[in-house]
C-alpha positions as CSV (number, residue, x, y, z in Angstrom):
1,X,-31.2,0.2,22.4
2,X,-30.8,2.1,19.0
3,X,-28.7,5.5,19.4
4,X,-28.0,7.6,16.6
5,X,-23.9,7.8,16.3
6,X,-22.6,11.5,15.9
7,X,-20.4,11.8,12.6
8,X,-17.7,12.6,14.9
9,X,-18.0,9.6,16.4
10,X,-18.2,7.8,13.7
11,X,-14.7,9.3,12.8
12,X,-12.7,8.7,15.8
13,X,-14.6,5.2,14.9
14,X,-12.8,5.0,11.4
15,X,-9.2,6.5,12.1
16,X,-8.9,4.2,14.9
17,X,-10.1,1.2,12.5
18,X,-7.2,2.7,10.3
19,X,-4.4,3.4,12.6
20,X,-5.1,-0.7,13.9
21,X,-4.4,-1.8,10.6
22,X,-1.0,0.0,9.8
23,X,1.6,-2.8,9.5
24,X,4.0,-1.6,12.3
25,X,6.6,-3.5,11.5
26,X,7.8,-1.1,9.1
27,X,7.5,2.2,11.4
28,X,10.5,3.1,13.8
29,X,9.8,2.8,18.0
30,X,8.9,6.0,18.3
31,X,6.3,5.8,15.3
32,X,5.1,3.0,16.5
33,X,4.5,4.5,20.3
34,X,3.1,7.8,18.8
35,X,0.7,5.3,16.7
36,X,-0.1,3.6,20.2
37,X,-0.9,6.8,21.8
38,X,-3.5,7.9,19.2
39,X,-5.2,4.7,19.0
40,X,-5.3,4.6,22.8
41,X,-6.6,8.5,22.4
42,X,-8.9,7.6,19.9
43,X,-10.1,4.5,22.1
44,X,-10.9,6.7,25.2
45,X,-12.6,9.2,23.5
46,X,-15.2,6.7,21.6
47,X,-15.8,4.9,25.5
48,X,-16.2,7.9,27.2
49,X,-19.1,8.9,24.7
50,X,-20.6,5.3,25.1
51,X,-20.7,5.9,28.9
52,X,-21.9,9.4,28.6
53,X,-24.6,8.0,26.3
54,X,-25.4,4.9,28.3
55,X,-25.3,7.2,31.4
56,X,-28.2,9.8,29.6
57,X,-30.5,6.8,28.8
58,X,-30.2,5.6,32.5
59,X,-29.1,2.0,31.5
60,X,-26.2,2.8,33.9
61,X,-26.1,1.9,37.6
């Protein structure tokens, strides 16, 4: 299946590539659960367009 990715997409794609490759050990607990929360943010939001998409081009059950 070849689906065109939305350049929003393809955002959430890059800052959560970005935010995974801060070096934590430098950042404070709470930096470091604020950074957790956006990458899990970021994470959601990129799945729940795969679904939606997968769900539109019926290759869900």
């Amino acid at each position: 299946m070849n689906v065109e990715i939305p350049k929003g997409v393809k955002k959430w794609a890059q800052d959560l590539k970005e935010l995974h490759l801060i070096n934590t050990e430098k950042l404070s607990t709470d930096e470091r659960k604020t950074l957790t929360e956006n990458e899990n943010n970021l994470a959601k939001k990129i799945a729940l367009y795969v679904i939606y998409e997968l769900d539109e081009a019926g290759t869900l059950d």
